[in-house]
N, C-alpha and C positions, 0 to 999 in steps of 0.2 A: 107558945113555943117559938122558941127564935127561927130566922130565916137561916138557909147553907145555901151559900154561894160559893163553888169550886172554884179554883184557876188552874187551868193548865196550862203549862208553860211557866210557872211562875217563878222559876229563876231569872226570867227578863225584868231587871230593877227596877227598867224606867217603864214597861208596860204594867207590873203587877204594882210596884207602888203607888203610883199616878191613879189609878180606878180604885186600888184600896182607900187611898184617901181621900178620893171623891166621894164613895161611897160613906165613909163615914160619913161627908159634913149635915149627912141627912139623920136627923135625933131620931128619927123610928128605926132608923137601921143600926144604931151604934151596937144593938145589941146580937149582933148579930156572927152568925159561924161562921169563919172561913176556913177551906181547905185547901190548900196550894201543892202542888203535884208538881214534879219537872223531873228531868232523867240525870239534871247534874246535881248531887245531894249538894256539893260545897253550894252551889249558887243559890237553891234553895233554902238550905241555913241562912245564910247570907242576908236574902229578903225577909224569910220571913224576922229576922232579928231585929233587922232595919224598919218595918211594921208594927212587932210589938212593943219597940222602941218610940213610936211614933201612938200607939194609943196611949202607952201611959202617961205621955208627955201633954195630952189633951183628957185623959182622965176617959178615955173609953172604955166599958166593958165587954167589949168582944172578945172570941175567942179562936185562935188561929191553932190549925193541925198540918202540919207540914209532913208528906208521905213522898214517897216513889211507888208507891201504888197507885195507880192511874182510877183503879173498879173503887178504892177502898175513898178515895177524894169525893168521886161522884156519887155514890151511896148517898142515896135521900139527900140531894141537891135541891135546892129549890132552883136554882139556875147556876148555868157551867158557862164562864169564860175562857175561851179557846185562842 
């Protein structure tokens, strides 16, 4: 079972992308779930577009869930950046 790591806050482009794509460069993580939360949908779209633009450009198969539910992100996280 893949790992869920949260972000909140994650319409900050240069904080959520920067850790998303460090976290990838690790091969036991690529497969792994993110969930990105933030209270502005546009910014939120935004990154996470810019992210799943950036795995398939590397051939990643993780998988990204972008919400404005803050409860519905952190559900069974395995770890939440704030």
């Amino acid at each position: 079972m893949p790992l869920k790591v949260a972000f909140i806050g994650a319409g900050s482009v240069g904080f959520t992308r920067k850790l998303f794509r460090d976290i990838l460069t690790v091969p036991e993580l690529q497969d792994t779930e993110f969930a990105f939360t933030d209270i502005s949908k546009r910014n939120l779209d935004m990154v996470a577009q810019l992210c799943r633009r950036d795995m398939e450009a590397n051939g990643v198969q993780s998988k990204i869930a972008a919400t404005l539910n803050r409860r519905e992100a952190v559900r069974n996280a395995n770890y939440v950046f704030a």
